[in-house]
C-alpha positions as CSV (number, residue, x, y, z in Angstrom):
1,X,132.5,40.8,106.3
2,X,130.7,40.8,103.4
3,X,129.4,37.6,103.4
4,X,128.7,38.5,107.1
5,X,126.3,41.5,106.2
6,X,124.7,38.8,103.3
7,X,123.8,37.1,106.0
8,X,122.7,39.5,108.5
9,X,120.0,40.7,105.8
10,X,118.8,37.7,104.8
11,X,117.7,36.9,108.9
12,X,116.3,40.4,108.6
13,X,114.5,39.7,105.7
14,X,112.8,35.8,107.0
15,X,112.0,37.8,110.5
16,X,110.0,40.4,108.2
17,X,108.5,37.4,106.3
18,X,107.4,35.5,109.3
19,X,105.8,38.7,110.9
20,X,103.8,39.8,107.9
21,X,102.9,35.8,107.8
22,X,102.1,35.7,111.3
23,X,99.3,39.0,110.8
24,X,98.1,37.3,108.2
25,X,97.2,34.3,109.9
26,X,95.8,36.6,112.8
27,X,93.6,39.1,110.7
28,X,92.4,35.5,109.5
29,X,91.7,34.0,112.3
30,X,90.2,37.0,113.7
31,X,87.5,36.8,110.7
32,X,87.0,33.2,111.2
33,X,85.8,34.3,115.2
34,X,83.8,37.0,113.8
35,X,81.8,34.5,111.5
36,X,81.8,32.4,114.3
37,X,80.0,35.1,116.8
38,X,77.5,36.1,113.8
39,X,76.7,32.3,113.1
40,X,75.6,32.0,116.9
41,X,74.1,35.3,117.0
42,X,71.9,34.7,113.7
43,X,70.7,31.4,114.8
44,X,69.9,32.4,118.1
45,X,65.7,32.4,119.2
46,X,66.7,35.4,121.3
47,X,63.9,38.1,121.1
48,X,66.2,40.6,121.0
49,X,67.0,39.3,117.6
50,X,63.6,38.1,116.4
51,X,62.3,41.8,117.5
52,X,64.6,43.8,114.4
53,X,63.5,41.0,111.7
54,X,60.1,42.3,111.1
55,X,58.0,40.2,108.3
56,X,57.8,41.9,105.1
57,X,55.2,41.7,102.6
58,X,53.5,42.7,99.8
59,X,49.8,43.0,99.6
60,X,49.5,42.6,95.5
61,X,45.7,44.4,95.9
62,X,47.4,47.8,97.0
63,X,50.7,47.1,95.6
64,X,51.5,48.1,99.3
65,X,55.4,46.5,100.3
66,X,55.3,46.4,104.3
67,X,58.2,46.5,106.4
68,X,60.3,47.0,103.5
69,X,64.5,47.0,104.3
70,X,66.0,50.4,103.4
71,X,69.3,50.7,102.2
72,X,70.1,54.4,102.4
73,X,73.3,55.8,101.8
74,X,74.6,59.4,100.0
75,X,74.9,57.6,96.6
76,X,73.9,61.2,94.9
77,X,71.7,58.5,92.7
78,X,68.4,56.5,92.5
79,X,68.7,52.8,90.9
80,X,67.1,52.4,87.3
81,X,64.9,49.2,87.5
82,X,66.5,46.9,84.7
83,X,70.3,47.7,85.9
84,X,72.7,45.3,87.5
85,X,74.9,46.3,90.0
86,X,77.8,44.6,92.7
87,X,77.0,46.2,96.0
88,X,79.8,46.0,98.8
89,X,78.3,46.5,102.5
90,X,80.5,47.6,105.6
91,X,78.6,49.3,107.5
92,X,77.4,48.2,110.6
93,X,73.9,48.6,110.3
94,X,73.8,47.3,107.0
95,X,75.9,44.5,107.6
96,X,73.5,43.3,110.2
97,X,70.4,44.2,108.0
98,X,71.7,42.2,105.1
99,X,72.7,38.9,107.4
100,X,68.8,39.3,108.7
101,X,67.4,39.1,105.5
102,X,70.3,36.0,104.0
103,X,69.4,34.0,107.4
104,X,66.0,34.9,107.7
105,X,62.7,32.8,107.5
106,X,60.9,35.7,105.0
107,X,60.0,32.8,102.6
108,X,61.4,34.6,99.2
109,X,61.0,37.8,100.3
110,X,64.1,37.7,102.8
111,X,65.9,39.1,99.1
112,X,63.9,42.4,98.7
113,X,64.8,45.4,100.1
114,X,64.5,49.3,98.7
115,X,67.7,51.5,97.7
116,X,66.4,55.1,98.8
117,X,69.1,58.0,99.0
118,X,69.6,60.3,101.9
119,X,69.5,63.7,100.2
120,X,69.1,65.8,97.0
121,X,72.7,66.0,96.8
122,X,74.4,65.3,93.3
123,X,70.9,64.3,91.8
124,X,71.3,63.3,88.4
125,X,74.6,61.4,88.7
126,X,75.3,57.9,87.7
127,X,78.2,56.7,89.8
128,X,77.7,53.1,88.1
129,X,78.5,54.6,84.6
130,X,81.9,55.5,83.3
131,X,82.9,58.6,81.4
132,X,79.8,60.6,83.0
133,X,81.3,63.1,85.0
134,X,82.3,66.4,83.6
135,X,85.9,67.4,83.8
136,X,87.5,67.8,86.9
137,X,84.3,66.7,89.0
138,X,85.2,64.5,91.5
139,X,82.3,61.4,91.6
140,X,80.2,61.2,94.7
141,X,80.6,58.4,96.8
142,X,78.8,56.2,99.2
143,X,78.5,57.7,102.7
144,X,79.1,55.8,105.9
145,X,75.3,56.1,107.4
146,X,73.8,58.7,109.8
147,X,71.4,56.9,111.3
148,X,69.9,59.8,112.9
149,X,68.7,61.1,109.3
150,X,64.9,62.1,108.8
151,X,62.9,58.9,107.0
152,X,59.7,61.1,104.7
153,X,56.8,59.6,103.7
154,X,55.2,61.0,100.4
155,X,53.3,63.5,102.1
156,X,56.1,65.4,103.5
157,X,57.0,66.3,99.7
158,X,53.9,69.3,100.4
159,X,55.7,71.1,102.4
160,X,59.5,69.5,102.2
161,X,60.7,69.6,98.1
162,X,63.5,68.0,99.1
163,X,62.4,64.9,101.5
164,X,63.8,62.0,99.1
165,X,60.8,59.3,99.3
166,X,60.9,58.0,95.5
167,X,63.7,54.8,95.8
168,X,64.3,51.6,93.8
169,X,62.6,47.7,95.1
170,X,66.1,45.7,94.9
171,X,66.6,41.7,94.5
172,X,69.4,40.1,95.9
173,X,70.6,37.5,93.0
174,X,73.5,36.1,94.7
175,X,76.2,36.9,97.5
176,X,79.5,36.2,98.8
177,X,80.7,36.7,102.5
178,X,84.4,38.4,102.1
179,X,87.3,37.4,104.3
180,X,87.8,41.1,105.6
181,X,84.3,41.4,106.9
182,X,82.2,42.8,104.2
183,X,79.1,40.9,101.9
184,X,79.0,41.4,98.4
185,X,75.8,41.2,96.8
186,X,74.2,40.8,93.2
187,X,72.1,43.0,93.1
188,X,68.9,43.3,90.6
189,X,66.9,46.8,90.2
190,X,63.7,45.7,89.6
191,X,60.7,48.5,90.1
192,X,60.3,52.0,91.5
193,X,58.4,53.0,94.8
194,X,57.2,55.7,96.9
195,X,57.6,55.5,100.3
196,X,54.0,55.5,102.5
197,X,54.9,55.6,106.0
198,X,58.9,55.5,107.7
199,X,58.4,52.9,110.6
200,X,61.8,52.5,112.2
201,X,65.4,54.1,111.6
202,X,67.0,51.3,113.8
203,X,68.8,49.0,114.1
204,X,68.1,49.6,110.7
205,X,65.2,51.5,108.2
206,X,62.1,50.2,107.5
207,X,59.2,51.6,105.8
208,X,56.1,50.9,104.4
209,X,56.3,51.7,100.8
210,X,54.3,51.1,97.9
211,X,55.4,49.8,94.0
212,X,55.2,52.6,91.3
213,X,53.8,50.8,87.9
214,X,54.9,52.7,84.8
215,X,52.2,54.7,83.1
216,X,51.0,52.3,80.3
217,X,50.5,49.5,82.6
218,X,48.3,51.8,84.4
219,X,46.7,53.4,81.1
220,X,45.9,49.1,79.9
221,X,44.6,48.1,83.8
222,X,42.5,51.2,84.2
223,X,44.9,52.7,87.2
224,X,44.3,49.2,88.9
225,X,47.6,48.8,91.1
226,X,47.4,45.9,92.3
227,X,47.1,44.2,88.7
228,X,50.0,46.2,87.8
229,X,52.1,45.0,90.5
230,X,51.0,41.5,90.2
231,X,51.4,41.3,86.1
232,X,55.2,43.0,86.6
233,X,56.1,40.8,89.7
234,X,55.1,37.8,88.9
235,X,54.6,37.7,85.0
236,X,57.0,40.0,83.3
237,X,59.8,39.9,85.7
238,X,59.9,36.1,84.9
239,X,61.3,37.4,81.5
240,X,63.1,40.0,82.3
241,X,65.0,39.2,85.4
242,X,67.3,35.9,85.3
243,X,67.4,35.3,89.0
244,X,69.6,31.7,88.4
245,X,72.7,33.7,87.2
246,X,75.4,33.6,90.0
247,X,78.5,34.9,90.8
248,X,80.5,32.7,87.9
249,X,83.0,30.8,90.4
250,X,82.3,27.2,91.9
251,X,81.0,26.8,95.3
252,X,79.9,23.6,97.6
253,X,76.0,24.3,96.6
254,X,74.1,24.9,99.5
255,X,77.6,26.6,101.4
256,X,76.1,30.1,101.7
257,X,78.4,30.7,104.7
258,X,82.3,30.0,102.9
259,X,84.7,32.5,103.1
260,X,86.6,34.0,100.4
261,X,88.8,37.0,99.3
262,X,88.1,39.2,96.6
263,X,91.5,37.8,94.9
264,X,90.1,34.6,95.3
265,X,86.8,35.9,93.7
266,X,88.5,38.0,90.5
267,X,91.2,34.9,89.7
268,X,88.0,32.4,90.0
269,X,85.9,34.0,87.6
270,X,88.5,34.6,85.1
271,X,88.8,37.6,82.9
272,X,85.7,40.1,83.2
273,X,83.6,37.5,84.8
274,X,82.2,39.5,87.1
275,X,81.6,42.7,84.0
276,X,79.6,40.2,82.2
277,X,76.9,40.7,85.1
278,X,76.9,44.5,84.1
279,X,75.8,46.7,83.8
280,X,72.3,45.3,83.0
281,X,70.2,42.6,84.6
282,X,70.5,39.4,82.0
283,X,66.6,37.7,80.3
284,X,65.5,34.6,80.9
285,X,65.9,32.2,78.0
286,X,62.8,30.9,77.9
287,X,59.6,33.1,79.1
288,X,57.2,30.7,79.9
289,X,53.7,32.1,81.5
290,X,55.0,30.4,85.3
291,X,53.1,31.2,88.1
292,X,56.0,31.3,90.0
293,X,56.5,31.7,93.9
294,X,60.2,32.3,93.1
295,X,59.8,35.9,93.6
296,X,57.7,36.9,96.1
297,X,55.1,35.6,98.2
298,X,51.3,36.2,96.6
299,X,49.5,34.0,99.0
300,X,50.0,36.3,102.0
301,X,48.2,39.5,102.3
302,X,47.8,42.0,104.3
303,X,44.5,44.2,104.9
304,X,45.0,48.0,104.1
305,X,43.7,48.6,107.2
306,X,47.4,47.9,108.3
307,X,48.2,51.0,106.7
308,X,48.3,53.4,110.0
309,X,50.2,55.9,108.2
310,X,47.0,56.8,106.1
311,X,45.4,55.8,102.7
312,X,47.3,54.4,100.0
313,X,47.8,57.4,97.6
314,X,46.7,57.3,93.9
315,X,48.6,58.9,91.0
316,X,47.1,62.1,91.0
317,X,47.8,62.7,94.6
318,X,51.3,61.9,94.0
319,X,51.3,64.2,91.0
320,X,49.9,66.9,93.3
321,X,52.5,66.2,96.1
322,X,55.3,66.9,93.4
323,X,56.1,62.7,94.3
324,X,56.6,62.3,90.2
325,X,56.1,64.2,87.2
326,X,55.8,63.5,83.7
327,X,59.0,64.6,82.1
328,X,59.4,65.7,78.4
329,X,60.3,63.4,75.2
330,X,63.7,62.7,75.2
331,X,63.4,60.5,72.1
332,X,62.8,63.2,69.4
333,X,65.9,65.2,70.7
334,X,67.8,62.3,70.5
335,X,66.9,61.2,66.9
336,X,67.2,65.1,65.7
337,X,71.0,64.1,67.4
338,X,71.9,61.0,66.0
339,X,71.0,62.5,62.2
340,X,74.1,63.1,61.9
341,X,76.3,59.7,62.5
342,X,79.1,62.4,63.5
343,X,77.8,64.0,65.8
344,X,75.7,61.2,67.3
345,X,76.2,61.0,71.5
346,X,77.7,58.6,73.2
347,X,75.5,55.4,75.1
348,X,77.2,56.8,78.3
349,X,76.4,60.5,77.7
350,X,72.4,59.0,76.3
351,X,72.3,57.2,79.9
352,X,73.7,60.4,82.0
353,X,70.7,62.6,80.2
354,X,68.0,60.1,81.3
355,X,69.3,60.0,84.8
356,X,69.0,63.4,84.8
357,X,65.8,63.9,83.1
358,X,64.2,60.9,84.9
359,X,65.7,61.7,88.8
């Protein structure tokens, strides 16, 4: 009898094993079909198609981004240009606007796109950075999209102090199409930018937007732009943006459709491979003067004519509109701080303070 019930649960066992096998090898299959569908669907000519993948552009004499992607989610956060980050798309929308841009015919453009929250909510708040959060605050996290949510340009800040229209330009560095239907992307923060004019909310966001330079690059070119933008784009981000460093695991070169788990990814690149991309975008070695085309596309430019939602803005205008603001020294509180090697903050605790003051 005993041996009998032995028995009995062993067969109950191997028909559990065979059944969790069995949707296992479904669920797979099921993502192999998806890929399958987008693969036809992404190399179609169909119109339909060719119609949401509007050109983008960048016109380097108004530092004027056209058609630029939006990524906008509740992230309670704006990017820091400099930062590294993994980025994990689902959505829909998103899903489709990232496979647009990875299968596109942009030239090296097809990797920009702008990170630009929804709302004012949890401004301040670094979701990227550990140890951040005071006690028993629960960290704000990424919203499945409303589609239907307003899109501000910089001149609804005069009578709306809450329209968001400040975001981060964003470089895709590398990216990796997961076996449960998701994309994960490398992501590189690379400059500020205020949004123009909103020119679509589907089947995903675009907008006219144009680069912020920081204040001394403006102060050396005389509030010239368009040497700003060009000088950061194409001659300091050479330097300070490593654009060859990958997702450390070996792939076919060339295979940018393969499949793979994230177990397959974390056991591939070994012990904190994927930490040692954060949280901060790695230098060049060498930083040769290149006048590269690696980046993005001088050669083409549009007129500002093209600009139907108005003139492009200067500073003061923006200053006026409440777009930025100078903020106070943080440096002087910050040595006054550290006097004391006891009482000196925290790097986390430093980075949450700049968020703050800076967002």
């Amino acid at each position: 009898t005993l041996s009998s019930s032995r028995n009995l649960s062993k067969n109950a066992d191997s028909d559990d094993d065979i059944e969790d096998d069995n949707i296992r090898k479904n669920k797979e299959q099921r993502m192999v079909d998806v890929r399958a569908v987008q693969n036809i669907f992404y190399s179609s000519d169909d119109s339909s198609f060719a119609s949401t993948a509007e050109e983008s552009r960048l016109d380097f004499d108004t530092g004027v981004f056209y058609n630029l992607p939006l990524w906008r989610e509740k992230m309670g956060y704006t990017e820091l240009p400099g930062r590294s980050l993994l980025g994990f798309v689902k959505d829909p929308s998103y899903t489709h606007m990232f496979e647009t841009l990875l299968r596109g015919d942009n030239g090296s453009n097809k990797f920009y796109f702008g990170q630009l929250r929804m709302d004012n909510n949890d401004v301040g708040i670094n979701v990227n950075a550990a140890g951040t959060l005071p006690a028993g605050f629960a960290p704000p996290r990424p919203q499945e999209t409303d589609m239907k949510t307003p899109l501000h340009g910089w001149k609804d800040r005069t009578t709306n102090n809450a329209a968001v229209v400040v975001g981060t330009l964003m470089r895709i560095n590398d990216h990796i199409r997961l076996d449960d239907g998701r994309l994960m992307l490398h992501l590189h923060a690379v400059e500020r930018f205020v949004v123009l004019e909103p020119k679509r909310l589907l089947p995903y966001p675009l907008a006219n937007v144009m680069i912020l330079p920081d204040e001394e690059e403006l102060i050396e070119t005389h509030n010239d732009i368009g040497t700003c933008v060009r000088k950061s784009l194409i001659h300091y981000n050479n330097f300070e943006f490593d654009e060859t460093i990958r997702f450390p695991i070996e792939r076919d070169e060339g295979d940018d459709y393969a499949i793979m788990s994230l177990a397959e990814i974390f056991i591939a690149s070994g012990e904190d491979g994927l930490g040692s991309l954060l949280p901060f975008a790695h230098y060049k070695h060498s930083c040769l003067d290149e006048d590269s085309d690696h980046n993005i596309n001088s050669k083409t430019k549009y007129k500002a004519a093209q600009n139907s939602g108005g003139a492009v803005p200067d500073m003061s205008e923006l200053v006026q509109c409440n777009v930025i603001r100078e903020v106070k020294s943080y440096s002087n509180a910050v040595l006054k701080r550290t006097i004391n090697s006891i009482n000196a903050p925290q790097t986390n605790i430093i980075e949450k303070e700049l968020w703050v003051l800076i967002d």
